[in-house]
N, C-alpha and C positions, 0 to 999 in steps of 0.2 A: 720589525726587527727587535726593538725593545723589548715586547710582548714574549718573542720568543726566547729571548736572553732570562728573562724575568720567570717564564713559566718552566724554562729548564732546571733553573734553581728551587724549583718550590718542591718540596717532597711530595711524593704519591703515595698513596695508600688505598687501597683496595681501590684502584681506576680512578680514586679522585686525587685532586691535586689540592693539598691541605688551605684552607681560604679562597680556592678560586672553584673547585665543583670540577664535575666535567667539562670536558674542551671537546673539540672534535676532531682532534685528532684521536681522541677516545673512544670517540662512538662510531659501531661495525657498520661497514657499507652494507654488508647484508641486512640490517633492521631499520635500513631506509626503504620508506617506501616505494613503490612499484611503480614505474614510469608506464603512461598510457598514453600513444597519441593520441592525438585530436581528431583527427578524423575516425580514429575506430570508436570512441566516445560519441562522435554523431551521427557515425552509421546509427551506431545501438538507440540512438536519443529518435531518429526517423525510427527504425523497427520499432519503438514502443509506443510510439505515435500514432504507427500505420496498426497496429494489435490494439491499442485502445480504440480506435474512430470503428475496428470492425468489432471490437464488443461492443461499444455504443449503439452501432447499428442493430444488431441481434437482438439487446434489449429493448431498442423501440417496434423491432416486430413482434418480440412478446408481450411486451405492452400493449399495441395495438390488436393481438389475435385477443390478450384478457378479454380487451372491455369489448370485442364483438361478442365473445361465448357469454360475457356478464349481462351483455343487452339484449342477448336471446334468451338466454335463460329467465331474466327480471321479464320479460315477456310472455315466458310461458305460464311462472306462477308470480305473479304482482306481489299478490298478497303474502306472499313469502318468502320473496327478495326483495323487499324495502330496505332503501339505506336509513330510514326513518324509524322505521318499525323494532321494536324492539325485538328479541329473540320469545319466542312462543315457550308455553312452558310444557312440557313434553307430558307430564303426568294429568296436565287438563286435556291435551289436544287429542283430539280424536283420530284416528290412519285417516276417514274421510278428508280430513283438513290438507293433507301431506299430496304434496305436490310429486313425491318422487317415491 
């Protein structure tokens, strides 16, 4: 009650009130933020849940088809799929040498 006796008397000037700033009775309910239940917040928090475990899974079958094509392929040419092996140098290697 004080508060409001006290800020009645304080002049205003461009929304503010001269030593005190804004109040809230100043500030527009429209530039408050957006109310969002709770439960629509954990629907969504489930749905990105359930979207990420199935990208997760997707990328472990593409992970797993890589390194079967990687362990065929290091099969067919050894000597030129070594994780070891450095890269060959194109202008010595002969087409003989070339696996593909």
């Amino acid at each position: 009650r004080e508060i409001e006796m006290v800020s009645g008397n304080v002049p205003i000037k461009k929304g503010r009130r001269y030593g005190i700033g804004r109040t809230s009775e100043a500030i527009s309910t429209s530039s408050s933020q957006h109310s969002v239940s709770s439960s629509s917040i954990l629907q969504y928090i489930d749905r990105m849940k359930t979207e990420l475990d199935e990208e997760r899974t997707k990328r472990r079958a593409i992970e797993e088809e890589l390194h079967r094509v990687t362990v065929f392929i290091s099969n067919l040419c050894p000597e030129q799929f070594s994780a070891t092996q450095t890269q060959p140098d194109s202008a010595t290697q002969s087409p003989d040498d070339r696996c593909f």
